[in-house]
N, C-alpha and C positions, 0 to 999 in steps of 0.2 A: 680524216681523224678515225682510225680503226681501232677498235673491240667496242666492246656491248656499254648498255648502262647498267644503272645499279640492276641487279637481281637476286631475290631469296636466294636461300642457301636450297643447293637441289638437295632430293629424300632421296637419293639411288645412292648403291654402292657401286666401289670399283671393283674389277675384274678380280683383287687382289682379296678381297674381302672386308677392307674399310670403308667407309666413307667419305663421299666425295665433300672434301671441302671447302669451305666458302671461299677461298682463290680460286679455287679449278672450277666451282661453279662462276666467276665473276671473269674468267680467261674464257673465253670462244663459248658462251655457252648461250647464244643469242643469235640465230643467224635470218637471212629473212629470203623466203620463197616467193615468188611469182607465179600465179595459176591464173590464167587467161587476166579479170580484169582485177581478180581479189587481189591483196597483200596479206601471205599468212606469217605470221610473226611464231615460228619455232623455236621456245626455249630448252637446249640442250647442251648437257659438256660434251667439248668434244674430247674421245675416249680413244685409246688403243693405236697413238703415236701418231693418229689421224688427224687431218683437219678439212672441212668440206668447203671451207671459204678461204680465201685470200685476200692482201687490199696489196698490194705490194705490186701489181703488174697492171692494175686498171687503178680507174680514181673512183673511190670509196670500195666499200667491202662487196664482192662478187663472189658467186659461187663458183668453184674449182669447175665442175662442169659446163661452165658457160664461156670459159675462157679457151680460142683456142689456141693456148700455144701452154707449153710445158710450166709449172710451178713445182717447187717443195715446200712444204708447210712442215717447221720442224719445231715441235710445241714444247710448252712449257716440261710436258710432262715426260715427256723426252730428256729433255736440257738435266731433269734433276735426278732422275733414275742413272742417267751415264756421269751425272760428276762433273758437268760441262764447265770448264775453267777456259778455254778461250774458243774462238771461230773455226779453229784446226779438227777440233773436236769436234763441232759442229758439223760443218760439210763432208764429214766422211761418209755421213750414213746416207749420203747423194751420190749417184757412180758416175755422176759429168763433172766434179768439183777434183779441184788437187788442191794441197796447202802450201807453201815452200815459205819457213821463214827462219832463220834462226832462234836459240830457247834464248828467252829473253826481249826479242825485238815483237814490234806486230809481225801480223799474218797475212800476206800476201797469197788469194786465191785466184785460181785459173778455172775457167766455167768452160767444156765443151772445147779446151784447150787452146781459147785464149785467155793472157792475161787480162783479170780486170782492174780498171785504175783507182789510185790509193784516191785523187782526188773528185772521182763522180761515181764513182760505181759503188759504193758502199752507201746508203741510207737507213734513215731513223724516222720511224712514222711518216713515210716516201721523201723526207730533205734531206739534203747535202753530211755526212759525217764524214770527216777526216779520218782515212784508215794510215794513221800513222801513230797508232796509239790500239792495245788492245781494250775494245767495249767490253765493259762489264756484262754480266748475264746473268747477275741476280737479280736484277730488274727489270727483265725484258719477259714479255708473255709468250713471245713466239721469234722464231728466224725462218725468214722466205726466202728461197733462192728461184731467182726469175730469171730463166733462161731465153738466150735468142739475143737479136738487137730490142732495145727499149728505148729508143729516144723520142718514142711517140707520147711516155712516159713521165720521160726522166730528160730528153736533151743531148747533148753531146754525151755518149757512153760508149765502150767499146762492146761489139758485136755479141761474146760472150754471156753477158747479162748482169743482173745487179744483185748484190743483198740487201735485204730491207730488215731493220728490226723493230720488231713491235712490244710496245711499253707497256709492263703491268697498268692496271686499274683498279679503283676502290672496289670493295667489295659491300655488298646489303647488307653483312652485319658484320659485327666484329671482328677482326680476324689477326690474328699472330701466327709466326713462324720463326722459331729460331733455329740454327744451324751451327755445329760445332766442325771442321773439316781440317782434315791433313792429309798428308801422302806421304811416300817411302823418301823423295826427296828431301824431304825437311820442310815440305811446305805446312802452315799451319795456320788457322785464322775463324775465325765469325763471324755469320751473319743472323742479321736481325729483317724480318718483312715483317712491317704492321700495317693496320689500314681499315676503315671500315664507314659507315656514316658518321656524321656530324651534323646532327639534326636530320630534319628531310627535304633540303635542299643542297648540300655538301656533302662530299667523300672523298678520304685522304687515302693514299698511300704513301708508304717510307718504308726504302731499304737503304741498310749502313752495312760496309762490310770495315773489318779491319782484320791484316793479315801479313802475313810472311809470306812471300811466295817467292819459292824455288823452284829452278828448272832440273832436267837429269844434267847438265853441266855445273861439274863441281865448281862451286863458285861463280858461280851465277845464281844468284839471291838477292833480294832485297824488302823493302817495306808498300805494302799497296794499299790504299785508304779510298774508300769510294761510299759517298752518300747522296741519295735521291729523292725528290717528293713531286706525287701529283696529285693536286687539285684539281677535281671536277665539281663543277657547280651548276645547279639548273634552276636558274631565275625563273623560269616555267618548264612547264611537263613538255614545251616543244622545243626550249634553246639548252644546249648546254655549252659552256664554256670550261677548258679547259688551262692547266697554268703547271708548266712543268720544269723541274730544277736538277741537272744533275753533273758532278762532281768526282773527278778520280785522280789520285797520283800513283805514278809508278816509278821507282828507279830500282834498276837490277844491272848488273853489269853485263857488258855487252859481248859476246861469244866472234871472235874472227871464225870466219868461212874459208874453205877451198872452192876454188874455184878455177871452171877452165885453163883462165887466165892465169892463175896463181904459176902452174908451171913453168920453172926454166926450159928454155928454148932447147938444149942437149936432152930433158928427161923423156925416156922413150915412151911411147903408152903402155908396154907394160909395167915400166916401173911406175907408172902415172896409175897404174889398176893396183899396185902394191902396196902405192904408199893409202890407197881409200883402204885397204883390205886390211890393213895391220894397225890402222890409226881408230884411236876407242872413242868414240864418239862423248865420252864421260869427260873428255881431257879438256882443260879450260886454257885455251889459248892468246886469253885478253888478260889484262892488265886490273887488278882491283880498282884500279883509279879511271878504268874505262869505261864509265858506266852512261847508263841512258834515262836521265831522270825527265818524267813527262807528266806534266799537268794539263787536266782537259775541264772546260765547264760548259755546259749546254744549258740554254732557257730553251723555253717556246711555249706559243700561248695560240690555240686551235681553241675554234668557234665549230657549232654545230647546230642549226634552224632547220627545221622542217617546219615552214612559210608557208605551206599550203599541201594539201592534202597527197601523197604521193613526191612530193618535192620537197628537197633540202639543200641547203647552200653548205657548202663546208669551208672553212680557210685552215690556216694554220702558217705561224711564222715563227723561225729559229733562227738563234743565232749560235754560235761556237765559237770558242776559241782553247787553241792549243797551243802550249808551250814548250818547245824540248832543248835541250842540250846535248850535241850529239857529240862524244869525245870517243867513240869506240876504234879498238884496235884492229888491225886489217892483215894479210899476208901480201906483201907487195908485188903485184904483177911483174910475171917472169924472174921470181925470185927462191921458189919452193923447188930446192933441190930433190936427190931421189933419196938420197939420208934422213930427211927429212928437214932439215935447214929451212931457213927461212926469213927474210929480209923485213921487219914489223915495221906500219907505220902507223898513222894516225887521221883520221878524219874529224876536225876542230871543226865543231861550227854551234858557239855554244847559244845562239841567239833563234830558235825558228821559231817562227810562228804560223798558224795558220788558224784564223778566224772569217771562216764563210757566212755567208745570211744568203738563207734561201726561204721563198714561200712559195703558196701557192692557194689560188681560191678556184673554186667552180658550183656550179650548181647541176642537183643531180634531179631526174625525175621520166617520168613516163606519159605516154601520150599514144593516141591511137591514129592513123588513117587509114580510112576507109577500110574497116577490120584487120590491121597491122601495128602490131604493138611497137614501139619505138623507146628503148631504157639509153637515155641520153645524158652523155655529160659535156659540160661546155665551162671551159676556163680561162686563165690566166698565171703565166708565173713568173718571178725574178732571182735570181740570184746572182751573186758578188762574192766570188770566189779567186782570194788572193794567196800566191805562197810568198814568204817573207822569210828571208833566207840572206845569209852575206852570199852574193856572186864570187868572191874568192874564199875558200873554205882554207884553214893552214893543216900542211899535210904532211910535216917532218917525218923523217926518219925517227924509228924509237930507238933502235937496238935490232942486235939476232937472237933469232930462240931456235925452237926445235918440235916439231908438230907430237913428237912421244915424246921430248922431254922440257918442255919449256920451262922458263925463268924468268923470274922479276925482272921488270925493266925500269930504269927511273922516268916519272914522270918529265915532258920538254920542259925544257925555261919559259920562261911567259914570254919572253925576247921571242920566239920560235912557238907562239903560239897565238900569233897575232891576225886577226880578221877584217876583209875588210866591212864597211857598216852594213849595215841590214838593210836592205831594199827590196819590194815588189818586184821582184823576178818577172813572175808571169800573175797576171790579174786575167783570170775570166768571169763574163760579165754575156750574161743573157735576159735578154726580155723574150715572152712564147705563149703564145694563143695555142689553143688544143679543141678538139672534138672526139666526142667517139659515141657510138649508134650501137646498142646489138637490136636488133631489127627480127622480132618475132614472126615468121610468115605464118605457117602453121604450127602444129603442134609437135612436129618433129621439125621442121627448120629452122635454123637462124641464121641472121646472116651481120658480122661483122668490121664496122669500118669505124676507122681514128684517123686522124691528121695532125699535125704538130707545126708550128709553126715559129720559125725561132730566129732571132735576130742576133748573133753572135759576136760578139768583139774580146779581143784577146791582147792586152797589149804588156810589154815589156821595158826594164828596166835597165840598164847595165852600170851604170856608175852613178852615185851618189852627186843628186844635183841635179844631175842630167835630165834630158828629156824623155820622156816615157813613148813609146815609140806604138803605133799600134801593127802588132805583127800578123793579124787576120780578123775579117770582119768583113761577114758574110750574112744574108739571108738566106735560111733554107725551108724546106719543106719534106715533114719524114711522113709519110701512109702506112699503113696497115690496114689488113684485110684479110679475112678471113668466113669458111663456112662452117657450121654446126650442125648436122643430122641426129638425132636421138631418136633411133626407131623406137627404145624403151625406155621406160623411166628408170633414170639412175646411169644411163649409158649415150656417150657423145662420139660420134665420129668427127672428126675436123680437119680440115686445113688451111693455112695460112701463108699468107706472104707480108713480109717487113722490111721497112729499107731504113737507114737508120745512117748517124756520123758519131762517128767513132772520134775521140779525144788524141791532138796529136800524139806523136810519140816520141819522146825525151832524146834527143840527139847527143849521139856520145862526146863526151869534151876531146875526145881525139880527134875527131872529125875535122873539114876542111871550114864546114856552116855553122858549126858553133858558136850561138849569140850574135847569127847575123841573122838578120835579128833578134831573134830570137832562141833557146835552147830547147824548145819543141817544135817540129812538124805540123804542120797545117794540119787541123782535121782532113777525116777523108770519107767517102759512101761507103757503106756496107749494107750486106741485104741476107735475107734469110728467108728459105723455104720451108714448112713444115706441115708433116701430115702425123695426127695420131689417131689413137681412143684410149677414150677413161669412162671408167667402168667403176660405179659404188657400189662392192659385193659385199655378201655375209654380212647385212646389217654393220657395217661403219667403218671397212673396210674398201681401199683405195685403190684400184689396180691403174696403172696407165704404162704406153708405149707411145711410143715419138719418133720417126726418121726426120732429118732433119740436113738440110745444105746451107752453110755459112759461107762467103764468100768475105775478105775484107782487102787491102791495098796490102802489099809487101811493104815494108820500110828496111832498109839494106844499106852498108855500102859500096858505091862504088867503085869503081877504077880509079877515078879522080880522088879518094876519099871524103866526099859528097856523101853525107847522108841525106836519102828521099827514097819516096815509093818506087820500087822495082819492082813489078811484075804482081804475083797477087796471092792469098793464102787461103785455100779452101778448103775445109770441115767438113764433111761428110759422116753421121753417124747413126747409128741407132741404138736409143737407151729404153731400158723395163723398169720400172720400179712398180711395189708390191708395199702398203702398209695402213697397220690396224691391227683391229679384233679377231683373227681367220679363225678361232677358234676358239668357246669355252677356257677363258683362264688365258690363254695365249695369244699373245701382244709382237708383233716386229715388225721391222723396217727391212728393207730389201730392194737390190737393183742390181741393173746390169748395162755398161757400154758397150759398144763396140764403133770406134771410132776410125777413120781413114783420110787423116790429111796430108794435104799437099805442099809446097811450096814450088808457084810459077815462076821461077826467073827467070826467064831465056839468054839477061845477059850472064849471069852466073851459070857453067857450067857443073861447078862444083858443088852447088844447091840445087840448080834446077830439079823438082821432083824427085827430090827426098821429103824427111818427115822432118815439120818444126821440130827444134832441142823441147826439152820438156816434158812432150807430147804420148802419153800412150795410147797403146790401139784398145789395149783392153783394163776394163775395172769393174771389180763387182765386192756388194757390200752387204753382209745381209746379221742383222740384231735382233735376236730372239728374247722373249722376259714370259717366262711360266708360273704362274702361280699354283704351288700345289695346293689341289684339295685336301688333302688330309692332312692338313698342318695350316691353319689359318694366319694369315699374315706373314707368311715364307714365300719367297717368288727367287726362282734362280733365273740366270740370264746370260746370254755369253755372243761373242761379235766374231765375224769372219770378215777383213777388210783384204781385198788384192789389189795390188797395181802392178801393170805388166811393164815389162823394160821399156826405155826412154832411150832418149841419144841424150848426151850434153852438149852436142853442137852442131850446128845445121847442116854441115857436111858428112855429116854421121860417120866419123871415125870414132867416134869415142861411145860406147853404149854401158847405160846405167843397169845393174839386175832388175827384173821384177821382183817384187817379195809378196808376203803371207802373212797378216798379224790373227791373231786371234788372241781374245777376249776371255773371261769369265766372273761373275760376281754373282753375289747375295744379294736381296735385300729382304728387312724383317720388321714388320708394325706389330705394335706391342703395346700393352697400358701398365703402366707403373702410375698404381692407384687412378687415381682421375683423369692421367696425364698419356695423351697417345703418343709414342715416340717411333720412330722409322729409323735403324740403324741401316747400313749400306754399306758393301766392301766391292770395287770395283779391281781386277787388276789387268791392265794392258801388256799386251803382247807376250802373253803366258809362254811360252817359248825360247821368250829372249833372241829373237830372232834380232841380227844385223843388219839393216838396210839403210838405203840413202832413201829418203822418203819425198823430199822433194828439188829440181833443178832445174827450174825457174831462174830465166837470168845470169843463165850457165855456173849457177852455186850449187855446190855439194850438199844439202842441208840433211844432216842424219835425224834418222827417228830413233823415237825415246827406247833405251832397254827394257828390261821387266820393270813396272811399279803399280804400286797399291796405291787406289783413293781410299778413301774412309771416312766416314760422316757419320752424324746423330741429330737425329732433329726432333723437335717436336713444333705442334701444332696445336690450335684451341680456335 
């Protein structure tokens, strides 16, 4: 259960020359130190895009420095200074993260250049969220991206790592914030955060949004509605209980992609670089009637006891569910001529659902032998994660269009739009015992060990009636381990080793094994090495570096048209990131990769030791925010994001450009009378540069042209 309890409002200002508010005092402003046998309980915001703890990569909230293996702490204060409207946004200011999704659909991220998966690798206060739906971020306190394998953590995840988001909480006294916002798209909408005591045993928070949200594709728009509430409650000054609600719709219409595949088999690859080059990524190549309506609702109710002096039990259990209708238009494989032609169909499947239940309890505490401090956690978790989906989706032909000049198509007849029923595809289902030790030797060592222990079963459906088949189920056991040197205070040498299982991997319906049993792959081991240091400079400011070796199974096919693990994909890289306060008035974010992977096939020739599609060697990201002195409440601030060229396909014929975006905006706090308001003008990719931003999955996906955020808020 991560962030603080109630606390006063802090008496400090910000860098900017306001004051810090009672959310930003009630967000991260509470963290807790260990010095030999005391506990010193440090109340502070955390300030200048920084954060010094995490709960996202261990169980309960840990100091960044104590952990060794890579985190990003990407805070509130971050999220509302850049205008954060979805996760794509997010992970930029990370140089191990890519985005690749179409405007309108979720967002599919890549960590260290593997994909992570929609149904484990994305979490909410460390459980199970469905990424098949964009999370809101108006009510989240912070986003973690935890790099490496985590299934010491988390359980079956792929090697790349996870994202965690963390939920506003009540604030110690009153607080509002409202928000008016649009953009050059035509996006337009409101938000509301209130929250504060309720006597002195309860504290609410509530955010509502209601909006228009549009993408840079013309015609792609629609209505989005999202409201929230958390209750915390402390029957005594040692339990608190938590109770949380939250609610979102979305429908916008859904954008068809190019991709690899999309090409006719005669278009050569230069016309195949022509038609990316000449095609405006503004152009809406779906259908009005193709739209992606999703409903999502999340409870959960987290406990918190500190039972004895040093010791506390945490739980917490969630449930989800989510609802979509997925009718979006598509370019039909091997049918995107070099004119631009193009063969449209349809992916019907207006029934998914996906409602996961995950928990998780442990108990956290310290203990001594024979002068060696031991901060242990020891638990339990379950979850019950089903996708529920027709096994035959209807996939008609719509019509021809024209990638520069498309045209209406009539929606199919319902005769040619027929499904079959809804069944449990694939059900995963875990039971897992955990441990983990950081083990004080001295006052410069420590030494870190986890275990995980997990009982796995995975079983599948194919026809309505039928027998549900179980297609893997296994016990395993995932370690981690790791050292920690701190010759000074504020500064961590480490290294680590992780071994971890990775979530099958989705077996293409061309395939020979499709739905025998199963239409995923067996889990498979992954493991991970990693040496860094992190460094807290300039009062509150974050430095760290990371080399790091990923190893995981290839999944390929073969000769036979058999999809299975061939041979093997390793990751080799080294990333820097830089962020805080490095100066009086001045605030950024910054990093650097440089990445070197492989792909082993020996029986592919064609692959063998080339670079995954997707994959660049190089990114670097770096967000400056200046407040000047001589003008109170004025702070400029402007983004430099790179990503260097890519292949779109593993045989590396085909190569993506690198590109350049760059940033720049205002922001301005001000009182109109009694009332303090922060206007904000953000505008992305001041240039107008062209690029394909992301190609994941061998899709084209363009990034957005020139546009302006804009907002007005005020606070009390």
């Amino acid at each position: 259960m991560a962030g603080p309890a109630l606390l006063p409002e802090a008496a400090i200002a910000q860098s900017d020359g306001r004051p810090v508010s009672p959310q930003e005092a009630g967000e991260g402003a509470e963290r807790t130190r260990r010095r030999g046998d005391d506990i010193l309980v440090v109340g502070r915001r955390e300030s200048g895009y920084s954060s010094q703890s995490q709960s996202g990569g261990t169980f309960g909230e840990q100091d960044i420095l104590d952990t060794p293996f890579s985190v990003t702490v990407i805070p509130q204060e971050l999220l509302i200074d850049q205008q954060v409207r979805s996760l794509g946004d997010v992970v930029r200011n990370d140089p191990s993260t890519l985005v690749s999704s179409p405007p309108g659909f979720n967002d599919t991220i890549n960590v260290r250049g593997y994909n992570l998966d929609n149904s484990s690798s994305y979490r909410r206060e460390g459980l199970i969220f469905q990424n098949q739906v964009q999370s809101p971020f108006e009510n989240k306190a912070a986003v973690e991206i935890v790099k490496g394998p985590t299934s010491v953590r988390y359980g079956f995840t792929p090697p790349g790592g996870v994202i965690n988001y963390v939920l506003k909480r009540p604030t110690a006294t009153p607080y509002s914030f409202v928000q008016a916002f649009g953009d050059s798209y035509g996006s337009y909408g409101v938000h509301a955060d209130v929250g504060g005591p309720v006597g002195e045993r309860l504290g609410v928070r509530l955010n509502a949004v209601a909006a228009r949200e549009a993408t840079f594709v013309d015609g792609a728009a629609g209505p989005r509605f999202m409201a929230s509430a958390l209750v915390e409650w402390k029957p005594t000054d040692d339990l608190t209980i938590e109770f949380d609600l939250e609610y979102q719709f979305r429908k916008l219409e859904q954008q068809a992609t190019i991709s690899i595949a999309s090409f006719a088999s005669g278009v050569t690859t230069e016309q195949r670089r022509a038609l990316l080059e000449r095609f405006d990524q503004t152009t809406f190549l779906g259908q009005s009637w193709g739209t992606y309506p999703t409903s999502n609702i999340i409870g959960s109710v987290g406990v918190k006891w500190a039972f004895a002096p040093g010791w506390t039990v945490q739980g917490r259990a969630q449930q989800m569910r989510l609802e979509r209708d997925q009718q979006g238009i598509s370019i039909r494989a091997g049918t995107l001529q070099a004119n631009g032609d193009f063969s449209a169909g349809i992916f019907y499947d207006p029934n998914q659902i996906r409602d996961p239940f995950s928990s998780e309890l442990f108990v956290t505490g310290r203990f001594d032998t024979f002068g060696i401090a031991h901060d242990i956690a020891i638990g339990a978790a379950y979850s019950n994660n089903p996708l529920r989906a027709s096994n035959r989706a209807a996939q008609p032909v719509v019509g021809a269009s024209n990638i520069f000049s498309p045209v209406p198509l009539p929606r199919p007849l319902p005769e040619a739009l027929v499904t079959a029923p809804t069944l449990d595809l694939l059900v995963f289902t875990q039971k897992a015992a955990f441990v983990s030790d950081l083990v004080t030797v001295t006052d410069w060592l420590k030494l870190f060990a986890a275990a995980r222990y997990a009982d796995q079963r995975n079983s599948a459906q194919q026809v309505a009636d039928g027998p549900r088949v179980t297609s893997y189920q296994d016990q395993t056991f995932a370690p981690n381990v790791g050292v920690l040197i701190q010759p000074v205070e504020k500064v961590t040498l480490y290294g680590s080793y992780s071994a971890g299982i990775t979530t099958g991997v989705q077996i293409p319906n061309t395939a020979a094994n499709f739905g025998q049993p199963s239409i995923f792959l067996d889990p498979a081991r992954t493991s991970q090495f990693e040496v860094g240091a992190k460094a807290e400079i300039l009062a509150g400011a974050l430095l760290t570096a990371a080399y790091f070796d990923i190893s995981q199974p290839l999944a390929a096919l073969g000769a036979d048209n058999v999809f299975a693990y061939i041979g093997d994909q390793q990751h080799r890289g080294v990333e820097v990131s830089l962020s805080g306060e490095v100066a009086p008035n001045l605030r950024l974010i910054a990093g650097g990769l440089y990445l070197d992977p492989t792909i082993d096939n020996p029986a592919n020739a064609a692959v063998d030791g080339n670079r995954p599609s997707g994959v660049p060697r190089y990114q670097a990201n770096l967000y400056v925010d200046y407040a000047l002195p001589a003008v109170p409440g004025l702070a400029l601030n402007g983004g430099v994001f790179y990503t260097g060229d890519r292949f779109a396909n593993d045989v590396n014929t085909f190569t993506v450009d690198g590109y350049v975006r760059f940033d720049l905006g205002v922001r301005y706090g001000f009182d109109l009378g009694d009332q303090r308001l922060t206007a904000r003008l953000n505008v992305r990719n001041v240039g107008d540069a062209d690029f394909v931003e992301g190609t994941q999955f061998g899709s084209f996906n363009f990034g957005s042209p020139r546009a302006a955020f804009f907002s007005i808020a005020s606070e009390l």
